[in-house]
Backbone as XML, in Angstrom:
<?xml version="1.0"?>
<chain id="A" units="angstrom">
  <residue number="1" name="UNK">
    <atom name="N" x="-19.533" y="200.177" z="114.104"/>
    <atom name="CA" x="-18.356" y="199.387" z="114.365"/>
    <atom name="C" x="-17.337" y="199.577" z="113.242"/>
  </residue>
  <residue number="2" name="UNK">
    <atom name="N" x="-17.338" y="200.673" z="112.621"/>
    <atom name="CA" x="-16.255" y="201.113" z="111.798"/>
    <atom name="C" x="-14.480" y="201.283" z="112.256"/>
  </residue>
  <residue number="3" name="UNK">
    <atom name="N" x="-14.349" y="200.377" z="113.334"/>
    <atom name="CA" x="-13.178" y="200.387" z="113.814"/>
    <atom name="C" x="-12.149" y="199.991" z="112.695"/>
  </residue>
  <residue number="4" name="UNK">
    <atom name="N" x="-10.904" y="200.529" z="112.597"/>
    <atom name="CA" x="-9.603" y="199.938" z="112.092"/>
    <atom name="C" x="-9.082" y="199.271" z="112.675"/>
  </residue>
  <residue number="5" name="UNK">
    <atom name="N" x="-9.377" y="197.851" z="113.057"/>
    <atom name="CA" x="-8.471" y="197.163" z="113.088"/>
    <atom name="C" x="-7.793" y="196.125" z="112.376"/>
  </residue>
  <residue number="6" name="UNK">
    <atom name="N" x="-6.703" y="195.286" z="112.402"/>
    <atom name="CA" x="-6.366" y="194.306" z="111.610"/>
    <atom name="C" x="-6.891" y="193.434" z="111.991"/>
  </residue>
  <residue number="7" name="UNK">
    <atom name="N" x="-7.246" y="192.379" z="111.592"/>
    <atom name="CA" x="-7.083" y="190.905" z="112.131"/>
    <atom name="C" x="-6.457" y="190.522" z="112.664"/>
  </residue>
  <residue number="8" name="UNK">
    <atom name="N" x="-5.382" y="190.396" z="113.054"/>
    <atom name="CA" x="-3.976" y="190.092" z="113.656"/>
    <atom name="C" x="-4.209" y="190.891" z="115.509"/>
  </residue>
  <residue number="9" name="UNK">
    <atom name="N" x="-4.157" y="192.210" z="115.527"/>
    <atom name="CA" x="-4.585" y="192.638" z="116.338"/>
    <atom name="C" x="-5.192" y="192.483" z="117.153"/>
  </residue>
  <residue number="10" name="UNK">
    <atom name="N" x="-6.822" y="191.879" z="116.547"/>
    <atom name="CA" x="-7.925" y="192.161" z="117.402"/>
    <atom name="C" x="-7.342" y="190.573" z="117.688"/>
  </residue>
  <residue number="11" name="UNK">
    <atom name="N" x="-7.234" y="189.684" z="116.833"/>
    <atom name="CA" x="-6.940" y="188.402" z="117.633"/>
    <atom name="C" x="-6.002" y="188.489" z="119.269"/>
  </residue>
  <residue number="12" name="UNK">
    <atom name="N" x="-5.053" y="189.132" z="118.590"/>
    <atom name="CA" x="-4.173" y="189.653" z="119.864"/>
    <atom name="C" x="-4.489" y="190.092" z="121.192"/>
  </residue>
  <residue number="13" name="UNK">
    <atom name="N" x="-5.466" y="191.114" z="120.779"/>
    <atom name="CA" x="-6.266" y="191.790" z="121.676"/>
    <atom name="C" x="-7.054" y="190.841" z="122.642"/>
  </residue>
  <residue number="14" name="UNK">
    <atom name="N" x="-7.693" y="189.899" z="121.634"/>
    <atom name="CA" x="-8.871" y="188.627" z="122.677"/>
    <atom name="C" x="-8.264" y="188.178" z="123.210"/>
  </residue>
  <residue number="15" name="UNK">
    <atom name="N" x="-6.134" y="187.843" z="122.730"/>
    <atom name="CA" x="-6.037" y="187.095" z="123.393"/>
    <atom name="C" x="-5.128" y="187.356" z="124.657"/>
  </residue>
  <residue number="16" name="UNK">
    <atom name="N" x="-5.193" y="188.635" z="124.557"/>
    <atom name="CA" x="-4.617" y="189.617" z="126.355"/>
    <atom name="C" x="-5.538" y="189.360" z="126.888"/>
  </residue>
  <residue number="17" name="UNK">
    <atom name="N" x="-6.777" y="190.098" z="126.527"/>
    <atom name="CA" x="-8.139" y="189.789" z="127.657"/>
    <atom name="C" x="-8.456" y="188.198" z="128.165"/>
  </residue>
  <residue number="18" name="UNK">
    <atom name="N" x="-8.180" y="187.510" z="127.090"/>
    <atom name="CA" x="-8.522" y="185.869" z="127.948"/>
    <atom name="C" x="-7.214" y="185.656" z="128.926"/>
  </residue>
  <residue number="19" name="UNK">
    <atom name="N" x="-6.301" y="186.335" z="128.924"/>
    <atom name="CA" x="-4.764" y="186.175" z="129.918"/>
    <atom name="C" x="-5.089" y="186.609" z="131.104"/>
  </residue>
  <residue number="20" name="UNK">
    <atom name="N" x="-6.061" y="187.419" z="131.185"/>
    <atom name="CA" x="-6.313" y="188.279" z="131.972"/>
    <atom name="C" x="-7.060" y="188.083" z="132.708"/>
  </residue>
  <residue number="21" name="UNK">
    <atom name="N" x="-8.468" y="187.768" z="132.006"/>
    <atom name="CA" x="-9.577" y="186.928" z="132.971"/>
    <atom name="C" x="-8.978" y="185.261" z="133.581"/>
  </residue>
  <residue number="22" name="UNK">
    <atom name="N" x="-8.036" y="184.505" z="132.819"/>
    <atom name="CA" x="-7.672" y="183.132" z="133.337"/>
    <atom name="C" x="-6.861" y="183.627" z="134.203"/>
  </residue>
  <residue number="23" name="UNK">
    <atom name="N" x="-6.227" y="184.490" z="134.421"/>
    <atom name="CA" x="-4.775" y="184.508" z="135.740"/>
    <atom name="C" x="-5.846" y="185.576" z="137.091"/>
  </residue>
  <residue number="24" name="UNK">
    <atom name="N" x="-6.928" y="185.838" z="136.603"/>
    <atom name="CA" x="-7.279" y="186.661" z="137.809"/>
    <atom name="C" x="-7.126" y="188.089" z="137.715"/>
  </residue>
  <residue number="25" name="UNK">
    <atom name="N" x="-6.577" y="189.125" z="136.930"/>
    <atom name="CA" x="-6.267" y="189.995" z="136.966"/>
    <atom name="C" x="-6.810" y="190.994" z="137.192"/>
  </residue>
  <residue number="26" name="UNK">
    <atom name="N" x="-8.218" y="190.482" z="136.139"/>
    <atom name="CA" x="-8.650" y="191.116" z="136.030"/>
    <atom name="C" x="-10.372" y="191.671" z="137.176"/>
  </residue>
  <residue number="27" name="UNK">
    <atom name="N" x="-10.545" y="192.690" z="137.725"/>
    <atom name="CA" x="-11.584" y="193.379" z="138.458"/>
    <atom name="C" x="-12.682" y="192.691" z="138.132"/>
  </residue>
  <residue number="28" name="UNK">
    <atom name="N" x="-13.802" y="192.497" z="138.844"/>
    <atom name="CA" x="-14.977" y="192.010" z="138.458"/>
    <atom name="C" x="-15.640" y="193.071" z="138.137"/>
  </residue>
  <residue number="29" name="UNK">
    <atom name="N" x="-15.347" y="194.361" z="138.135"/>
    <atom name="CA" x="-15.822" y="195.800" z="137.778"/>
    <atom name="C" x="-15.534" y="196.199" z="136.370"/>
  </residue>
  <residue number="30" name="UNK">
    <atom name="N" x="-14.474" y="195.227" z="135.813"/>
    <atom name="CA" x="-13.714" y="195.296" z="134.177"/>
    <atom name="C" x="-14.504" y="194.371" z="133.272"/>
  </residue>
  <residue number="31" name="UNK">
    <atom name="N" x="-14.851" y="193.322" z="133.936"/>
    <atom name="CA" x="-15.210" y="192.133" z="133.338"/>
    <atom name="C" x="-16.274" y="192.471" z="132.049"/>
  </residue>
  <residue number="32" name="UNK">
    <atom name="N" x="-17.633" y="193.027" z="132.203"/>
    <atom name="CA" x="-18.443" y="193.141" z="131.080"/>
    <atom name="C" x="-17.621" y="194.024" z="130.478"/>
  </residue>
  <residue number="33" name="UNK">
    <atom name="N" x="-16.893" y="195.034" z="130.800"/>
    <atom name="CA" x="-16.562" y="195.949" z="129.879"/>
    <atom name="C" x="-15.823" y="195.136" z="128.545"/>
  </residue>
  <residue number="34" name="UNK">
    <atom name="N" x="-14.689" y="194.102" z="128.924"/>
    <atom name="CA" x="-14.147" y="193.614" z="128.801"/>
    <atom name="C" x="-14.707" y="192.489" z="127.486"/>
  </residue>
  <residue number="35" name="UNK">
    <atom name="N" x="-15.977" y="191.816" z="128.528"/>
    <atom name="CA" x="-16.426" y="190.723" z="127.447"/>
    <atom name="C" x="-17.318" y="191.412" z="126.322"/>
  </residue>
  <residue number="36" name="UNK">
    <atom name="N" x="-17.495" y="192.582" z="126.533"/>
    <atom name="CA" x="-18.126" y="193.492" z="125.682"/>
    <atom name="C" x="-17.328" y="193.465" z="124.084"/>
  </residue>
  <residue number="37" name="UNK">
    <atom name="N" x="-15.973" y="193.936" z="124.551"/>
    <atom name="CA" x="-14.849" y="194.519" z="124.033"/>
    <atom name="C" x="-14.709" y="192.968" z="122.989"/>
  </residue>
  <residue number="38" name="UNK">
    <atom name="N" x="-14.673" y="192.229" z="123.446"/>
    <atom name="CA" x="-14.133" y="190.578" z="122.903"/>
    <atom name="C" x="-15.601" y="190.600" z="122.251"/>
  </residue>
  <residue number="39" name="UNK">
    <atom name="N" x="-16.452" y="190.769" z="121.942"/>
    <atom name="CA" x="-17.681" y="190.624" z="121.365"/>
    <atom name="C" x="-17.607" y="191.172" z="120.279"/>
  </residue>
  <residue number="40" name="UNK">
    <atom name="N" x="-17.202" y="192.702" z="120.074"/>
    <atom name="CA" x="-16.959" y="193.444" z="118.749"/>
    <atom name="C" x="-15.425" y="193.363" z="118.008"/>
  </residue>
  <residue number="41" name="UNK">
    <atom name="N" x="-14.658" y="193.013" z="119.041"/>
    <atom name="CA" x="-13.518" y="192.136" z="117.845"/>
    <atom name="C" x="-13.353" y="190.738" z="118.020"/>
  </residue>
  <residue number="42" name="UNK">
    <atom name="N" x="-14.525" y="189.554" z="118.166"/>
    <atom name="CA" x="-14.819" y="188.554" z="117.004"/>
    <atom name="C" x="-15.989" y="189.238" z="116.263"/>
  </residue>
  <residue number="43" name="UNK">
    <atom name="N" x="-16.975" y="190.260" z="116.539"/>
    <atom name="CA" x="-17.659" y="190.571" z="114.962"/>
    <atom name="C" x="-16.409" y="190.908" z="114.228"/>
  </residue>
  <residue number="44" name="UNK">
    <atom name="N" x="-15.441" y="191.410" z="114.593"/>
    <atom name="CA" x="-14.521" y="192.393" z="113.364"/>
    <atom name="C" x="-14.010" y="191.428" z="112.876"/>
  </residue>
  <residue number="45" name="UNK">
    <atom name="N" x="-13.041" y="190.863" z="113.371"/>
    <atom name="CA" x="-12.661" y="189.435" z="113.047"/>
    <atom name="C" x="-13.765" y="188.137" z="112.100"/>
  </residue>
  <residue number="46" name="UNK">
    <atom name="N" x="-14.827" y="188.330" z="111.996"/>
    <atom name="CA" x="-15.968" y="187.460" z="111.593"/>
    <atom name="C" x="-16.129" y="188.414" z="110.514"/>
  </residue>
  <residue number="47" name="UNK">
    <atom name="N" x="-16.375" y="189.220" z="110.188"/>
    <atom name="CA" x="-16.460" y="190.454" z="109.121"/>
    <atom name="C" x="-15.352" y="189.806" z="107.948"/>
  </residue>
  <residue number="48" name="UNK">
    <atom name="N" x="-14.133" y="190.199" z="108.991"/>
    <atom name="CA" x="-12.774" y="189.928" z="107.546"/>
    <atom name="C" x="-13.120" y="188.607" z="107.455"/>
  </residue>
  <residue number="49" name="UNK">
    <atom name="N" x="-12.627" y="187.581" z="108.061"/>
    <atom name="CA" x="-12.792" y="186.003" z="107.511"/>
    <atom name="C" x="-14.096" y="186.131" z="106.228"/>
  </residue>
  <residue number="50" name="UNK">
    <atom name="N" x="-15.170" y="186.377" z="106.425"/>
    <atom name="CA" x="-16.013" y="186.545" z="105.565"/>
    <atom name="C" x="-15.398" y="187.150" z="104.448"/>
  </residue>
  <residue number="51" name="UNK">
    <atom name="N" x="-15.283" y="188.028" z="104.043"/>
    <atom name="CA" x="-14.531" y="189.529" z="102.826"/>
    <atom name="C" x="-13.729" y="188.440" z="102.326"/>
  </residue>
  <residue number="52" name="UNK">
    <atom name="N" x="-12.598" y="188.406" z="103.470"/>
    <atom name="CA" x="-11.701" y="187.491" z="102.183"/>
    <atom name="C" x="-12.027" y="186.185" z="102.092"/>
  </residue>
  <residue number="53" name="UNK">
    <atom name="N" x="-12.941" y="185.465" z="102.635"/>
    <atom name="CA" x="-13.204" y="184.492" z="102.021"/>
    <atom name="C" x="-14.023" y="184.641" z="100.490"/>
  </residue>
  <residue number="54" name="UNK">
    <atom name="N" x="-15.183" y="185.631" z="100.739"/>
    <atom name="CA" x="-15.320" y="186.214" z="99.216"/>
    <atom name="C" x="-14.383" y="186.443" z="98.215"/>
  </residue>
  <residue number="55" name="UNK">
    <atom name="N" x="-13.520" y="187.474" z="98.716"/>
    <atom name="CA" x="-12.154" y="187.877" z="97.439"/>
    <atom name="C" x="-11.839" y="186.166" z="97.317"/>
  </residue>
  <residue number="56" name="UNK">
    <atom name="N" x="-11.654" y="185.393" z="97.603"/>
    <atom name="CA" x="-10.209" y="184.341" z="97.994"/>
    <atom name="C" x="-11.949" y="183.360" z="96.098"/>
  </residue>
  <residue number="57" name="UNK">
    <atom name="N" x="-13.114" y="183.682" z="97.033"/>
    <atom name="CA" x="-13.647" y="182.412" z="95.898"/>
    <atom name="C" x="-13.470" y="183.447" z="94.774"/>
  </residue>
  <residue number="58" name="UNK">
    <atom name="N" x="-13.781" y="184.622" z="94.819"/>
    <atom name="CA" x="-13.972" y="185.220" z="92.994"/>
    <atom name="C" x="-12.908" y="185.162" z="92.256"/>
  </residue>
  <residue number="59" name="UNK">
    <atom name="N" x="-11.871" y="185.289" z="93.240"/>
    <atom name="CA" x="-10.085" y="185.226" z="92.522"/>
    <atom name="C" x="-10.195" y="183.729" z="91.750"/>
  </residue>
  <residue number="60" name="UNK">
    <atom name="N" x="-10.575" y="183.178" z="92.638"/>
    <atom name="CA" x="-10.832" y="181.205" z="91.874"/>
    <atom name="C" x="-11.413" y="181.545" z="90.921"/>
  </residue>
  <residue number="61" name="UNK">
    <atom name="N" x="-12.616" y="181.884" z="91.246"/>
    <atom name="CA" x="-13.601" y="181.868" z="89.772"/>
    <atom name="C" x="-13.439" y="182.561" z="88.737"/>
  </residue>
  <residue number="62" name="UNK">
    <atom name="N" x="-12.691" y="183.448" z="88.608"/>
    <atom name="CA" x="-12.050" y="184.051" z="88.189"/>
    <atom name="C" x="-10.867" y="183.540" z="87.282"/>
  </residue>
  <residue number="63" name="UNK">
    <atom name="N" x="-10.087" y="182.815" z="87.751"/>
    <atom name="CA" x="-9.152" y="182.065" z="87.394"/>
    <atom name="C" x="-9.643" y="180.660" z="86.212"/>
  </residue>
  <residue number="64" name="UNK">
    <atom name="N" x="-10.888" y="180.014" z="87.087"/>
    <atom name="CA" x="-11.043" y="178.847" z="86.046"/>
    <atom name="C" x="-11.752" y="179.480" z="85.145"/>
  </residue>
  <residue number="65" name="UNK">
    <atom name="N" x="-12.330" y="181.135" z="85.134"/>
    <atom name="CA" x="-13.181" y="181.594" z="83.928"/>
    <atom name="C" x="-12.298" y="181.596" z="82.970"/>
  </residue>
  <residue number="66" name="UNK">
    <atom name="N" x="-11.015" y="182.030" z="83.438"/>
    <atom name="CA" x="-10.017" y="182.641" z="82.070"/>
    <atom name="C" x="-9.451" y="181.215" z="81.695"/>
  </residue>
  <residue number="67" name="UNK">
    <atom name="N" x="-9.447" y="180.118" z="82.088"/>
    <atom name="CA" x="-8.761" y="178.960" z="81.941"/>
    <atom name="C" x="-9.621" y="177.833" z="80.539"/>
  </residue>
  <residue number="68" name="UNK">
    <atom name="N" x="-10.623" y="178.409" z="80.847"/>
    <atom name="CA" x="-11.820" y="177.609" z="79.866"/>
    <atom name="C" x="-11.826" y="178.528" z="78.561"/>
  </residue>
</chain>
């Protein structure tokens, strides 16, 4: 799952496909492909939130190290 995507994107992305399945659009022949697709961008999406929630605490800790 080495995909490039942004965050921004893949959010984007889930949130065509949920437009899609709520209005009908979409084939019942698309559908797993589909919920497949929404499965590996919230892992991707669940990946970054994680990362930068890491960067976001060491930058802190980081900060009150040099402060003391």
């Amino acid at each position: 799952m080495a995909e490039n995507i942004s965050y921004k994107e893949a959010i984007e992305e889930i949130e065509k496909i949920l437009q899609q399945v709520e209005s009908g659009e979409m084939d019942v022949d698309q559908l797993t492909d589909k919920v497949k697709r929404v499965s590996v961008l919230l892992e991707i999406c669940n990946k970054k939130l994680k990362t930068t929630e890491k960067e976001v605490e060491k930058i802190i800790k980081d900060m009150q190290e040099s402060d003391e």
